[in-house]
SERO-4910 file (N, C-alpha, C, O; in steps of 0.05 Angstrom, whole numbers):
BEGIN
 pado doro    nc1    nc2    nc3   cac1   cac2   cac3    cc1    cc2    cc3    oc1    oc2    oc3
  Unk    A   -234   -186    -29   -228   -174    -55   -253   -169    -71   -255   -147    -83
  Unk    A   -270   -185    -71   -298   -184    -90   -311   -164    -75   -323   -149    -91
  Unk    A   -316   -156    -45   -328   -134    -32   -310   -112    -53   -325   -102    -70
  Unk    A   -294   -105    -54   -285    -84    -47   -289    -70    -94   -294    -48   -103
  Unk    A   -285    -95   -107   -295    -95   -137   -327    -89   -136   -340    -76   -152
  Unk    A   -335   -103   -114   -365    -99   -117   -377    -62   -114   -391    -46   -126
  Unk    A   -363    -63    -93   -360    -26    -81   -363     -3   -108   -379     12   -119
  Unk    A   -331    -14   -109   -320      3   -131   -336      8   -149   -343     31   -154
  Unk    A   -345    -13   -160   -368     -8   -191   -391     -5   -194   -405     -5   -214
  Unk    A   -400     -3   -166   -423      3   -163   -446     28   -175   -444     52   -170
  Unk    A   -469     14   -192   -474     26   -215   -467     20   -239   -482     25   -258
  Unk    A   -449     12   -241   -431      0   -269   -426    -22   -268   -407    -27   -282
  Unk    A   -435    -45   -255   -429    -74   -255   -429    -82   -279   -408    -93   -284
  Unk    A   -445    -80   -299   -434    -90   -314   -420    -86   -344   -416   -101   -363
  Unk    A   -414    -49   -336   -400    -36   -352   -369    -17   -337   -357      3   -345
  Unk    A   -364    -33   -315   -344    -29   -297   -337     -3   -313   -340     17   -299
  Unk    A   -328      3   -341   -306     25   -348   -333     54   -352   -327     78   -357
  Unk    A   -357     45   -346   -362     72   -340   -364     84   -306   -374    107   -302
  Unk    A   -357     70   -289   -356     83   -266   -338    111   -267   -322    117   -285
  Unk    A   -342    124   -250   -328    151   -247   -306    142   -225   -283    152   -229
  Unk    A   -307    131   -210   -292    112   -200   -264    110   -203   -244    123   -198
  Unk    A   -273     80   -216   -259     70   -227   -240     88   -249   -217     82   -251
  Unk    A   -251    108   -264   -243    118   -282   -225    136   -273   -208    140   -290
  Unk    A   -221    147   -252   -209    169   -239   -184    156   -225   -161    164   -224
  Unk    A   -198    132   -213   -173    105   -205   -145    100   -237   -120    101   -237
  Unk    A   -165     94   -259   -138     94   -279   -142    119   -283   -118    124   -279
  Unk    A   -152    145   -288   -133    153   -293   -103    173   -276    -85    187   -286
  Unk    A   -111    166   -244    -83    176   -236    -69    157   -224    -54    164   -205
  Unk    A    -71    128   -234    -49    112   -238    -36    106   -270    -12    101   -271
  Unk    A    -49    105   -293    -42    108   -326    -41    134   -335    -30    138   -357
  Unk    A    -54    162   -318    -48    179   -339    -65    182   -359    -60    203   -372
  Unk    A    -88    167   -369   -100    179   -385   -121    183   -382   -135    172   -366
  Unk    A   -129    202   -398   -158    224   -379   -176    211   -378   -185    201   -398
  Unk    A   -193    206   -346   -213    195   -343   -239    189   -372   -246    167   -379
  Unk    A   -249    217   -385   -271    228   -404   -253    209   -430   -267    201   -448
  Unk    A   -230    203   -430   -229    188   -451   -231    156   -453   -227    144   -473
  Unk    A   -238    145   -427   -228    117   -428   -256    102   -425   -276    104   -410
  Unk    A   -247     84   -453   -272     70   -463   -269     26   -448   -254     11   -435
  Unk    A   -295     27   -464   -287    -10   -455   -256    -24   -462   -243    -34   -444
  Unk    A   -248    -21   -488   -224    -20   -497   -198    -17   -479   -183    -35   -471
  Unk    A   -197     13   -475   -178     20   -454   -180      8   -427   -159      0   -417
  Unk    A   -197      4   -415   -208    -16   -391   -195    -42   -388   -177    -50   -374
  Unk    A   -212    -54   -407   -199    -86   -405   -165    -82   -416   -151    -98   -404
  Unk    A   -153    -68   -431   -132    -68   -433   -113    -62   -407    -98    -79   -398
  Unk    A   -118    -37   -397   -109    -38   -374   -116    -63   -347   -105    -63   -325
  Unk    A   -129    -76   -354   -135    -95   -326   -122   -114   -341   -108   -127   -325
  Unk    A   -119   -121   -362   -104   -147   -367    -73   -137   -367    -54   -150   -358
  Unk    A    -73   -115   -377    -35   -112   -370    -26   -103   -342     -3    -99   -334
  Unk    A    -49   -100   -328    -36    -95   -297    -50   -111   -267    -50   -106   -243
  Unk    A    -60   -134   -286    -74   -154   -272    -46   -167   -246    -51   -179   -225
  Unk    A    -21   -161   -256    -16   -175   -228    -12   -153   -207    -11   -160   -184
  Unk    A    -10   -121   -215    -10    -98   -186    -44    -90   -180    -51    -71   -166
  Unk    A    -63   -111   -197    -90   -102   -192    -89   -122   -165    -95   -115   -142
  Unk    A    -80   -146   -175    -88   -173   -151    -68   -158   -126    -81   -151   -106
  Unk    A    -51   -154   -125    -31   -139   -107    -45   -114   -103    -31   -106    -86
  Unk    A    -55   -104   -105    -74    -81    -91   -106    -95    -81   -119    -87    -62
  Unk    A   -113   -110    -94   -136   -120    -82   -133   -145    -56   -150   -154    -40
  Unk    A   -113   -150    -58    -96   -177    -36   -101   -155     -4   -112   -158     17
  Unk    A    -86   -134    -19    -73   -113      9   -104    -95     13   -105    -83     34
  Unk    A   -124    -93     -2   -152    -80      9   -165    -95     25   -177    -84     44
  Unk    A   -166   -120     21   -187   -139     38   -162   -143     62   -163   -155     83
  Unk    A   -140   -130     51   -123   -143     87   -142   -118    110   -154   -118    132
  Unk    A   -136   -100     89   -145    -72    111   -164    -66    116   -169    -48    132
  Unk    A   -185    -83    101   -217    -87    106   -218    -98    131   -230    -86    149
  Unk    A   -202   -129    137   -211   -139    157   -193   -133    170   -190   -149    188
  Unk    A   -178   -118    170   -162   -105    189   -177    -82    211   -169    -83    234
  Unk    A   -198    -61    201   -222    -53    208   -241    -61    221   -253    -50    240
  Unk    A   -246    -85    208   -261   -108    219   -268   -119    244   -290   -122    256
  Unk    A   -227   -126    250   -220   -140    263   -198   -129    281   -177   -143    282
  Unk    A   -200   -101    300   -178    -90    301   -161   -105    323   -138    -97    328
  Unk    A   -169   -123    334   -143   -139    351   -123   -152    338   -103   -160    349
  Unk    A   -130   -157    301   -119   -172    288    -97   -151    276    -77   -159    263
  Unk    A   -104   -116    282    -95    -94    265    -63   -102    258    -55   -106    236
  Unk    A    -45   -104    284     -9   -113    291     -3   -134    278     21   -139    281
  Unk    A    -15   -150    263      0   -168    253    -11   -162    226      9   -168    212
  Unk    A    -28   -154    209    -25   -145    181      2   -118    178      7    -99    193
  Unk    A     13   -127    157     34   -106    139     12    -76    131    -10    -75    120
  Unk    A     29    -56    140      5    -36    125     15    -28     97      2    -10     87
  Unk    A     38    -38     81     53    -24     51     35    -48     35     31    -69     46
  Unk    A     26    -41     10      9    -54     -7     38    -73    -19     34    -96    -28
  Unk    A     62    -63    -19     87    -70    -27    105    -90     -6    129    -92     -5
  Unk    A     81   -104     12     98   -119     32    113   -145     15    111   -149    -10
  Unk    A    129   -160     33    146   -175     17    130   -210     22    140   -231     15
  Unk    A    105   -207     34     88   -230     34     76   -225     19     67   -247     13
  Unk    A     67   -208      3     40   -213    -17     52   -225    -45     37   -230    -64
***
């Protein structure tokens, strides 16, 4: 999970909401335009969608080491919406 946060913000560690990234990530999951979203909008959205962030970051590091590890590929779920996570 922390690989894949680390990735993402890369350049922006420690202003995560200016990545282009990231920003393009909310905005075609929220909808609102990348050029507008400030620190504010950022942490707001990670705190109100902190449990489909952990549920998307659960199911990245599956498919990381799923890559990884491809003899392990058949037994990871590939829906981010499996009914184990």
């Amino acid at each position: 999970m922390i690989r894949f946060l680390w990735r993402a913000s890369k350049g922006h560690r420690l202003s995560p909401w200016r990545s282009p990234y990231l920003r393009w990530r909310i905005e075609t999951y929220w909808g609102l335009h990348a050029d507008r979203i400030g620190a504010a909008d950022f942490l707001r959205f990670t705190w109100d969608r902190r449990a489909d962030l952990m549920r998307f970051l659960r199911w990245a590091a599956r498919m990381e080491a799923s890559a990884l590890h491809p003899q392990r590929r058949s037994q990871l779920p590939i829906s981010p919406h499996s009914p184990d996570l």
